[in-house]
Residue frames as a rotation matrix with the C-alpha (Angstrom) as fourth column:
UNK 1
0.203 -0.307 -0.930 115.74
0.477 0.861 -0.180 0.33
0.855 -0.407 0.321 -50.41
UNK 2
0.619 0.000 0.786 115.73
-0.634 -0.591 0.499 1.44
0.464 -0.807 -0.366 -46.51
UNK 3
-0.418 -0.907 0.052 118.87
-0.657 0.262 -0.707 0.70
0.627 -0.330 -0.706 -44.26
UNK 4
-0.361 -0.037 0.932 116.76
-0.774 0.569 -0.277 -1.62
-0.520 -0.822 -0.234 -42.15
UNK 5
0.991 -0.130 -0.018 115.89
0.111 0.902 -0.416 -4.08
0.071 0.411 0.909 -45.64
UNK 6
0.070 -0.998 0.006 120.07
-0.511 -0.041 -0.858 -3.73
0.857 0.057 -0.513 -45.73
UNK 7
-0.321 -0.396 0.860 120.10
-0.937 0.264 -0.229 -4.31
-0.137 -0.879 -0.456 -41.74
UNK 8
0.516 0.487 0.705 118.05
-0.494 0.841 -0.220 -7.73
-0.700 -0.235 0.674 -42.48
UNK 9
0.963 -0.069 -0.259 119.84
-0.225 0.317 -0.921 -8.49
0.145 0.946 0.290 -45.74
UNK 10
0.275 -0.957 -0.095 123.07
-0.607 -0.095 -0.789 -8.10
0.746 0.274 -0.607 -44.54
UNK 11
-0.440 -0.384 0.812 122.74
-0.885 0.336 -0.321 -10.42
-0.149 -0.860 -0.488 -40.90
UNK 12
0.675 0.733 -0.087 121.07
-0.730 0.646 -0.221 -12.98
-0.106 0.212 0.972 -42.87
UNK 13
0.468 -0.666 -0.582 124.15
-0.483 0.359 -0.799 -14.70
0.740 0.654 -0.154 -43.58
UNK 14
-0.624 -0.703 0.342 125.01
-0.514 0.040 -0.857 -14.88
0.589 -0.710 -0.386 -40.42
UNK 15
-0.314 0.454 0.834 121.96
-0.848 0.261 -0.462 -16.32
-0.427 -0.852 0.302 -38.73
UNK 16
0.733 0.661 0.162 120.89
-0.609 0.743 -0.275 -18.65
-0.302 0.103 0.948 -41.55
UNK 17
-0.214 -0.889 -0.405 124.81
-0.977 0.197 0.083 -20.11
0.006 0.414 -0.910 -41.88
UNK 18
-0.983 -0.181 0.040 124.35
-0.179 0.982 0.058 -23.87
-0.050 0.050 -0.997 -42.46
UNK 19
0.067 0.997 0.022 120.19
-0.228 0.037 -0.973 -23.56
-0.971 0.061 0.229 -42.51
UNK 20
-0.995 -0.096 -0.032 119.56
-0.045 0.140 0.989 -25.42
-0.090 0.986 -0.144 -45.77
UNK 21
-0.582 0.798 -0.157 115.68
0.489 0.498 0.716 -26.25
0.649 0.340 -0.680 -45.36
UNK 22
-0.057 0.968 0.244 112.55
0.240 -0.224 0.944 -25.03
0.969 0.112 -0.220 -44.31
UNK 23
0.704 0.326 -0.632 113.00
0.392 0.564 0.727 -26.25
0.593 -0.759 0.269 -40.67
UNK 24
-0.033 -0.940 -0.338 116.46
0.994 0.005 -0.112 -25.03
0.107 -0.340 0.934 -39.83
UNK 25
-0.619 0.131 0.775 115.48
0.254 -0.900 0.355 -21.62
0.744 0.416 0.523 -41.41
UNK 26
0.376 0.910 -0.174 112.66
0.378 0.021 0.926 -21.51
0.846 -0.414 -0.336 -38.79
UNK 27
0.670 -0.163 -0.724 114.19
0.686 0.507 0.521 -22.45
0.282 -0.846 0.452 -36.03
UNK 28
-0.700 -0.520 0.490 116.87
0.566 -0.822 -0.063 -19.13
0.435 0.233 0.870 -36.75
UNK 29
-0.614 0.145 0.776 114.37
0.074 -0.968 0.240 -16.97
0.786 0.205 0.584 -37.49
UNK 30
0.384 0.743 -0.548 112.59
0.307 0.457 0.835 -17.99
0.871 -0.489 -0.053 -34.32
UNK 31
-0.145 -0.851 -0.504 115.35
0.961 -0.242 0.131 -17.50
-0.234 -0.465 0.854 -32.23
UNK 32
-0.740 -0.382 0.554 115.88
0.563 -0.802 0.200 -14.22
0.368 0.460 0.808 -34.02
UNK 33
0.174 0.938 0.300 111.73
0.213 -0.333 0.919 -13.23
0.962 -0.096 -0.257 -32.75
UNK 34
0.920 -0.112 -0.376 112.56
0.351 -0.197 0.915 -13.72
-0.177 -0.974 -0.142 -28.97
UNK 35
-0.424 -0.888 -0.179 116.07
0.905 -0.423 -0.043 -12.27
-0.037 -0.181 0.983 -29.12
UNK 36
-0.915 -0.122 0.383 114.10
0.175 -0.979 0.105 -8.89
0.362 0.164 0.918 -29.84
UNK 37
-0.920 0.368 0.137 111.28
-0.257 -0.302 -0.918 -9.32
-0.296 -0.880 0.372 -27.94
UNK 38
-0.417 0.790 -0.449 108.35
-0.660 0.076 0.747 -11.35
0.625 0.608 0.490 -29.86
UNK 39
0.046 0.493 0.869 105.96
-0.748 0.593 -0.297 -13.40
-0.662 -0.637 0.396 -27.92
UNK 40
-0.738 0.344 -0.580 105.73
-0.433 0.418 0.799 -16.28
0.518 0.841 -0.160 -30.21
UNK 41
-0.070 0.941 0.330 102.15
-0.971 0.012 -0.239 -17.86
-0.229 -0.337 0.913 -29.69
UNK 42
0.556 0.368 0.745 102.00
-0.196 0.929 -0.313 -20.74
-0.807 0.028 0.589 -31.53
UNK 43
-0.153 -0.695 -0.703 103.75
-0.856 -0.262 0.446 -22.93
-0.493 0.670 -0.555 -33.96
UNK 44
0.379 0.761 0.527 102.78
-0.267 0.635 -0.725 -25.35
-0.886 0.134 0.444 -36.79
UNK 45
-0.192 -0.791 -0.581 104.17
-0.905 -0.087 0.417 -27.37
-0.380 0.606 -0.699 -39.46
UNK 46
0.475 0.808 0.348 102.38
-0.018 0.404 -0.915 -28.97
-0.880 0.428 0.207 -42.35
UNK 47
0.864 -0.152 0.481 104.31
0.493 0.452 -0.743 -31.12
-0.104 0.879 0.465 -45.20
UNK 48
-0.121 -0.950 0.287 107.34
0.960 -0.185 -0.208 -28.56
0.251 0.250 0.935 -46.26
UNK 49
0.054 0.319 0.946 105.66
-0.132 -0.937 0.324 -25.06
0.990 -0.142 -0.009 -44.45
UNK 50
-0.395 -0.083 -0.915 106.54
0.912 -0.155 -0.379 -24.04
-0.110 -0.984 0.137 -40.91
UNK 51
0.093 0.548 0.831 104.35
0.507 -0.745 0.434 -21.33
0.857 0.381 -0.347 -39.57
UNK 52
-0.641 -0.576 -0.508 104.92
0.727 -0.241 -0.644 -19.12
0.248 -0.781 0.573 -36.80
UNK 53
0.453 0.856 0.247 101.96
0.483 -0.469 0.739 -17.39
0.749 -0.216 -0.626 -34.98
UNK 54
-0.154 -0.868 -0.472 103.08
0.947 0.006 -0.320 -14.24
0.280 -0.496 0.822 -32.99
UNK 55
0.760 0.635 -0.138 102.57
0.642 -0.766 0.014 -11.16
-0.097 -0.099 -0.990 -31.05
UNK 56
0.088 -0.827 0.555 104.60
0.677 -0.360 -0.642 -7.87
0.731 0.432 0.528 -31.67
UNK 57
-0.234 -0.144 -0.961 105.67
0.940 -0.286 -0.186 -6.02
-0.248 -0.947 0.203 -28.71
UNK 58
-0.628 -0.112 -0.770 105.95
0.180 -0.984 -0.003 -2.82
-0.757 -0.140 0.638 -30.51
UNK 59
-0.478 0.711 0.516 102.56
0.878 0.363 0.312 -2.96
0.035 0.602 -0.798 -32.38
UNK 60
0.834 0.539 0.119 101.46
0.492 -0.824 0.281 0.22
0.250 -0.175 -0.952 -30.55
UNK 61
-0.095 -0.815 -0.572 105.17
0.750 -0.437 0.497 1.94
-0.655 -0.381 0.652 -30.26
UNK 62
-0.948 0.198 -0.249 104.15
-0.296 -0.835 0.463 5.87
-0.116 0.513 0.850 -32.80
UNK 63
-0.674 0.621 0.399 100.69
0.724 0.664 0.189 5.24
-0.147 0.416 -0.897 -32.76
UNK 64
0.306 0.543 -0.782 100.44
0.428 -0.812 -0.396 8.87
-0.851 -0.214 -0.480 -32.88
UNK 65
-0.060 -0.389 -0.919 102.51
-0.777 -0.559 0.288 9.70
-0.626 0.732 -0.269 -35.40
UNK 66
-0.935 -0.348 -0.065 102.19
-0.225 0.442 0.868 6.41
-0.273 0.827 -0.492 -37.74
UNK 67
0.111 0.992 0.061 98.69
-0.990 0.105 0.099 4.98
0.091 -0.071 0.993 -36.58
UNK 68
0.143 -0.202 0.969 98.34
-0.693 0.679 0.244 1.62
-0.707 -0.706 -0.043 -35.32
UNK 69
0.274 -0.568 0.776 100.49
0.504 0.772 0.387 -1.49
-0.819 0.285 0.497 -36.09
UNK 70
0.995 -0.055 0.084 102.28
0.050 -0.452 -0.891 0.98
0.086 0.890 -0.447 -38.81
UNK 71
0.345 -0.927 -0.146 105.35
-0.889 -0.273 -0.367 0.97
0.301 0.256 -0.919 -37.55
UNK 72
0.028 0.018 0.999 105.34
0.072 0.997 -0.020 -3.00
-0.997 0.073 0.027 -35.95
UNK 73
0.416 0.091 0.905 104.39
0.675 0.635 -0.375 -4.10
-0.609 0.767 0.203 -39.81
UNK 74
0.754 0.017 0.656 105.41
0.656 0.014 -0.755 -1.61
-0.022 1.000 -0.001 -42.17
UNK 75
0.469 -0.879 0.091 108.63
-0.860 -0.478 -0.178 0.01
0.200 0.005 -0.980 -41.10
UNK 76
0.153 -0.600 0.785 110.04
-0.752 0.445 0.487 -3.11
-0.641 -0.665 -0.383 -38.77
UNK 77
0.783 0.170 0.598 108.96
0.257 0.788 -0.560 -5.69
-0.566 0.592 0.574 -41.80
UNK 78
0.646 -0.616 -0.452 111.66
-0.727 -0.313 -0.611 -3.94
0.235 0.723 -0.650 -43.55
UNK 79
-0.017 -0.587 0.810 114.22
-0.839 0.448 0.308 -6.13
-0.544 -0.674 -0.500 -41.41
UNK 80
-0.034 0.376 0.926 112.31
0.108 0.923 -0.370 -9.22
-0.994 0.088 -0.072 -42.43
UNK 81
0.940 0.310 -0.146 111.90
-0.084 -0.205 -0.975 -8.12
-0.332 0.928 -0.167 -46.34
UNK 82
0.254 -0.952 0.169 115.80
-0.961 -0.268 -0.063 -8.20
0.105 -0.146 -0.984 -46.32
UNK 83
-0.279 -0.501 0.819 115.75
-0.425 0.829 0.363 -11.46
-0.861 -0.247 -0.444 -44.81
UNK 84
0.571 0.748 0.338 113.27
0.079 0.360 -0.930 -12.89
-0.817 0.558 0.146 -47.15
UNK 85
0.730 -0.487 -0.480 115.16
-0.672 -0.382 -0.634 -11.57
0.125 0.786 -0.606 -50.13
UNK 86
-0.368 -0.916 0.161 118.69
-0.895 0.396 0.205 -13.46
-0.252 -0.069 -0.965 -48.92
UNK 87
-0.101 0.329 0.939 116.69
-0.271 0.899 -0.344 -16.86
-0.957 -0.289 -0.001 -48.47
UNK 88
0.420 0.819 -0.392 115.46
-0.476 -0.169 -0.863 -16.25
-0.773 0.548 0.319 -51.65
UNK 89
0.423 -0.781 -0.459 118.54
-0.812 -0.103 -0.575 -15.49
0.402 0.616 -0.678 -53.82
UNK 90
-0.262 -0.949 -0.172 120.74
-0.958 0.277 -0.068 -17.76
0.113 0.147 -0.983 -51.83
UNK 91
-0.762 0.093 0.641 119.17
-0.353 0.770 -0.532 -20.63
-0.543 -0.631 -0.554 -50.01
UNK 92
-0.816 0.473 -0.333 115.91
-0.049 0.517 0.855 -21.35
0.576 0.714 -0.399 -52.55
UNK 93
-0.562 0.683 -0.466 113.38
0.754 0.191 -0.628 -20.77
-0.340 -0.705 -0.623 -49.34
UNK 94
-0.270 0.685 0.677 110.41
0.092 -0.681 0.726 -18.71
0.958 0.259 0.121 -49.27
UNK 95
-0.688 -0.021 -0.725 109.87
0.725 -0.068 -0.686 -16.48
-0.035 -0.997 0.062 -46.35
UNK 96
0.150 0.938 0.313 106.78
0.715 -0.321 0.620 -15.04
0.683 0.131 -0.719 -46.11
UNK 97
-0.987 -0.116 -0.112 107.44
0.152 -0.426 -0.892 -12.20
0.056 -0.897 0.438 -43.66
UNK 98
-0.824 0.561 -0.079 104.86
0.178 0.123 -0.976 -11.22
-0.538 -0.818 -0.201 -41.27
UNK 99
-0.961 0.270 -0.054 101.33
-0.265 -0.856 0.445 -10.61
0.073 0.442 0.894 -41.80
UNK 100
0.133 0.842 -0.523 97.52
0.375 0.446 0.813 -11.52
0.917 -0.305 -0.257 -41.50
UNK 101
-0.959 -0.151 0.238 96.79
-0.079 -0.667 -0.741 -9.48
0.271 -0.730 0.628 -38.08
UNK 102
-0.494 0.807 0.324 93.34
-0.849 -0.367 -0.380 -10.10
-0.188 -0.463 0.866 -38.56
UNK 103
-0.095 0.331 -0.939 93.10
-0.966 0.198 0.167 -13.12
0.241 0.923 0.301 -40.33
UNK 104
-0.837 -0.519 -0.174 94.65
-0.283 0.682 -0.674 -15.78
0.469 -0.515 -0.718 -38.20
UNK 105
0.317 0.570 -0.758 92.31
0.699 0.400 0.593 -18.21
0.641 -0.718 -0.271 -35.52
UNK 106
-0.354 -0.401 -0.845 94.31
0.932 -0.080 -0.353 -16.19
0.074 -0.913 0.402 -32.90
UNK 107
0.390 0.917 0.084 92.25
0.918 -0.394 0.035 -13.07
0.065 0.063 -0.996 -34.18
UNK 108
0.910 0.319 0.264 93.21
0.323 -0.946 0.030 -9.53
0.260 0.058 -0.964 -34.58
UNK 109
0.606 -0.783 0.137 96.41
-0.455 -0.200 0.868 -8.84
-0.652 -0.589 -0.478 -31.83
UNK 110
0.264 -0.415 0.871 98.52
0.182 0.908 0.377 -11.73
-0.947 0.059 0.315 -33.89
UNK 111
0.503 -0.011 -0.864 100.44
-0.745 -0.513 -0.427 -11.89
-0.439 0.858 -0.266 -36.79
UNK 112
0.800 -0.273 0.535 101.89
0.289 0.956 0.055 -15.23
-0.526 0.111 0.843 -38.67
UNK 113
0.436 -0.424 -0.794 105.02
-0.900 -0.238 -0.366 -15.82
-0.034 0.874 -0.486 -41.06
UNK 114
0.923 0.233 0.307 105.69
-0.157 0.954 -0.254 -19.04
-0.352 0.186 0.917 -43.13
UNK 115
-0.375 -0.911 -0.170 108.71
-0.739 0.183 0.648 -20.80
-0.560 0.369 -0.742 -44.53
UNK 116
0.614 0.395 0.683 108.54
0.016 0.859 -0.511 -23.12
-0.789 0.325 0.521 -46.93
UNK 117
-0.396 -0.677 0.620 110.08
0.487 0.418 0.767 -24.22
-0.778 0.606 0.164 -50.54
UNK 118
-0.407 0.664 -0.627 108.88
-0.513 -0.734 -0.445 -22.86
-0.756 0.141 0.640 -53.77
């Protein structure tokens, strides 16, 4: 367990206080994307899934020492793995944290993450 799935686990309470559903939960962690500097691109919301198409600022921040988008997805996702975990246990949500970079319509640069119910 790394101190930034703790840093995400432990301010989850705080940001998702009263968030019972899918939608509310978004809307947070949305908030939570531009407060640190995410572009969101686009946003989309189908039956009980909200999706959240986005660019990371710090995709190319050690790309000498990690190699690219390594430390954007697999150090910073810690943050988000943390959240994802609280939702889980307390609230009954599923939070996909980020991922798909290449997969998305928005192609390559872009990265998505879903809410929804299980």
């Amino acid at each position: 367990m790394s101190l930034l799935y703790l840093l995400g686990y432990l301010i989850a309470p705080l940001l998702f206080i009263k968030a019972e559903d899918p939608k509310s939960v978004v809307k947070r962690l949305r908030f939570a994307y531009r407060l640190v500097g995410v572009k969101i691109i686009e946003t989309d919301s189908t039956d009980s899934r909200e999706r959240t198409i986005f660019l990371c600022p710090y995709r190319n921040l050690f790309t000498d020492r990690y190699g690219k988008r390594e430390f954007c997805h697999n150090r910073l996702d810690q943050v988000d793995v943390g959240l994802s975990s609280y939702l889980k246990k307390h609230k009954n949500i599923k939070y996909d944290v980020p991922k798909g970079c290449s997969d998305t319509k928005a192609n390559s640069e872009y990265c998505y993450s879903e809410v929804s119910i299980p």
